[in-house]
C-alpha angles and dihedrals in degrees: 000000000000130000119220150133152230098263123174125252092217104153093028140308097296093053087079091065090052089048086050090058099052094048094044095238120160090196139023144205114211127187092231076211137350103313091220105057140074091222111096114214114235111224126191123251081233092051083045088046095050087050102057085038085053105044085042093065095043091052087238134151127208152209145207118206117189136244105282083217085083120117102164080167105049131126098234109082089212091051085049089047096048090046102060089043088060095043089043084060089045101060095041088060081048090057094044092055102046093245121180091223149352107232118212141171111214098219138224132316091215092223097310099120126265091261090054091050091045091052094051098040087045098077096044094043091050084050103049089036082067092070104054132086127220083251096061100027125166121268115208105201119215110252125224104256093259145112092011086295103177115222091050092140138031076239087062098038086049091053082047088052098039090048088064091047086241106297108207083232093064130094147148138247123195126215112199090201094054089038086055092048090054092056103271105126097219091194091066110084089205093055096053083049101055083045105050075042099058082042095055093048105040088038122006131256083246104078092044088106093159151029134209145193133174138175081228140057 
């Protein structure tokens, strides 16, 4: 297992790996633009370069987490099609740095119903999906069990996975703070148990490529 953290890229991309060492991480999480706009950012393929030569040297392993902007299951056709846009991006920085994973939240259904945000996020995330490698998989996050976040439960990542008949590119990430929030103690051994338990058999240990924690939802 490898210790990291979420480190900025302020100063460009390879900065990250610099931050990593002086904090004595072993693994990072980087933001591939500003989570909070539509805009991508468009990196160069020398920035990307510099980056995997970078993290290669400091025996370090990244990364990618999403724009938190992305509803791939939302009700309004333009937000769905921004969102893979900006995923789409995100996973091709992901690629170019030799991430070992793009983390996304799938977003909320809006009311809608978990099997109506499941239908419309189902196309995008096959496509962008498509584009990815085993090496660099996606990583659908648990969400916290509000707002009708989809992706509360192992029970609701495992309907995700299944909807796209398991595709080999797609894996989870868990987020202890957001699996709190949805009702899992995480300060009780036997409840992380029961619940590594349920996602090894819905889902498979295998595709659990990342763990996170937060002193924040």
């Amino acid at each position: 297992m490898l210790f990291g953290a979420h480190v900025s890229t302020a100063g460009g991309l390879p900065t990250a790996i610099d931050r990593g060492v002086e904090l004595g991480c072993r693994a990072v999480q980087i933001f591939p633009q500003s989570p909070r706009v539509w805009k991508p950012s468009v990196h160069s393929e020398e920035s990307l370069a510099r980056f995997r030569s970078r993290a290669e040297e400091a025996r370090i392993v990244a990364v990618c987490h999403a724009p938190y902007l992305i509803n791939l299951a939302g009700t309004d056709p333009e937000i769905v099609e921004k969102s893979e846009a900006v995923l789409t991006a995100a996973a091709a920085t992901g690629r170019g740095i030799g991430a070992f994973g793009v983390i996304v939240h799938i977003g909320s259904h809006l009311g809608s119903g978990f099997d109506e945000g499941l239908t419309r996020a189902k196309p995008p995330l096959a496509r962008v999906l498509a584009t990815l490698t085993d090496e660099t998989p996606l990583l659908l996050e648990n969400s916290a069990g509000a707002g009708g976040t989809m992706g509360r439960t192992v029970e609701e990542l495992a309907r995700v996975i299944d909807a796209l008949d398991a595709h080999p590119h797609l894996c989870i990430c868990l987020d202890t703070a957001h699996l709190y929030g949805s009702g899992v103690d995480v300060g009780d051994p036997e409840a992380v148990d029961a619940m590594i338990d349920e996602l090894d058999r819905t889902i498979g240990l295998e595709r659990l490529r990342c763990m996170r924690t937060s002193a924040k939802g």
